[in-house]
N, C-alpha and C positions, 0 to 999 in steps of 0.2 A: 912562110906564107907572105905574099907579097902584102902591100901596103894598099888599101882602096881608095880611091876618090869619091866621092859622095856628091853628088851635083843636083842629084832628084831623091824623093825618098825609098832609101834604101830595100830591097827586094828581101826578102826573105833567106833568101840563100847570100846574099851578101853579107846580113847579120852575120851571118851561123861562118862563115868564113873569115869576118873579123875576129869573132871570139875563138879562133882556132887556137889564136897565141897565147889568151892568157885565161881561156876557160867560162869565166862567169865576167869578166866585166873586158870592156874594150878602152885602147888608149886612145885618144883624140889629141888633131892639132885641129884646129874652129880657126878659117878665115871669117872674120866679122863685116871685111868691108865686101868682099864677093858672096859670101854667105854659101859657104862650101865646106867641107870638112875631107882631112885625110884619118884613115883608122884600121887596127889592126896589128901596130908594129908592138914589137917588145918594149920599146920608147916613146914618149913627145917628142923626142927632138927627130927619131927616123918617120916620124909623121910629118913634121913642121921640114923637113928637108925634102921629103915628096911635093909637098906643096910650093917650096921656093922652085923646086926643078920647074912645077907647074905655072910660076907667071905671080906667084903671091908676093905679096912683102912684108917681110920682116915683124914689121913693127903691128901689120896686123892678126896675126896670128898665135893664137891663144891655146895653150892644151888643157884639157878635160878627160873628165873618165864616162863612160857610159856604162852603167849597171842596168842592162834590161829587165833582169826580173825583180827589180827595184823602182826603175821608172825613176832611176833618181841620175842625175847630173853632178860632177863633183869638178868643182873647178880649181884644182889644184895640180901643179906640174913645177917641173926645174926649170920650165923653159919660160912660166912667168915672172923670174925672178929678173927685174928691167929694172932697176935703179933710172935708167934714162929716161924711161917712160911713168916716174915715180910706182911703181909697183915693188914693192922692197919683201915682198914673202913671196911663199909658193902659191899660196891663192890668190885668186885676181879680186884688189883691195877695192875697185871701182864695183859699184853695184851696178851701173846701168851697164857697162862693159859686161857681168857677170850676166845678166837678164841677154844682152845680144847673144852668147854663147849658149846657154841655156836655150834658149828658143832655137837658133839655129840647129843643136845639137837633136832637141825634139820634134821639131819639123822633118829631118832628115832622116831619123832613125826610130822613132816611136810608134812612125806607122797606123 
């Protein structure tokens, strides 16, 4: 299943084809500074790689989970593990960081 780009909020059948990959919940990479999401992939990291293909950078992009019939946001991934950008676990240790992803993630796909 390919990998989606997220730019406006997500159509109904775009849900339903992210969760092709992994059933009930979807993988997210969350650009914060363009406020875009890639989702779908069996990975963060083959999300966050659609997204650099796309024009993003690095350092703003953040992976996430989306549980729809949870309505819950889970901001934990391998791919926040940034020592560089002081983030030393898999969840994103900044709360206001945590709230930009969140929001984006629910503007785009909450519907």
């Amino acid at each position: 299943m390919p990998i989606l780009i997220i730019r406006e909020p997500a159509r109904p059948e775009q849900i339903k084809a992210m969760l092709q990959e992994l059933g009930s919940y979807i993988k997210l990479a969350v650009d914060v500074e363009r406020g875009i999401l890639a989702g779908g992939g069996e990975f963060h990291a083959d999300c966050e790689a659609v997204l650099l293909e796309d024009g993003s950078a690095q350092e703003n992009i953040w992976g996430a989970d989306w549980l729809p019939a949870a309505r819950l946001v889970r901001c934990e991934a391998l791919i926040n593990l940034r020592p560089r950008q002081n983030n030393l676990r898999m969840e994103i240790q900044d709360a206001g960081l945590r709230e930009r992803v969140e929001r984006i993630t629910r503007t785009l796909l909450e519907g």
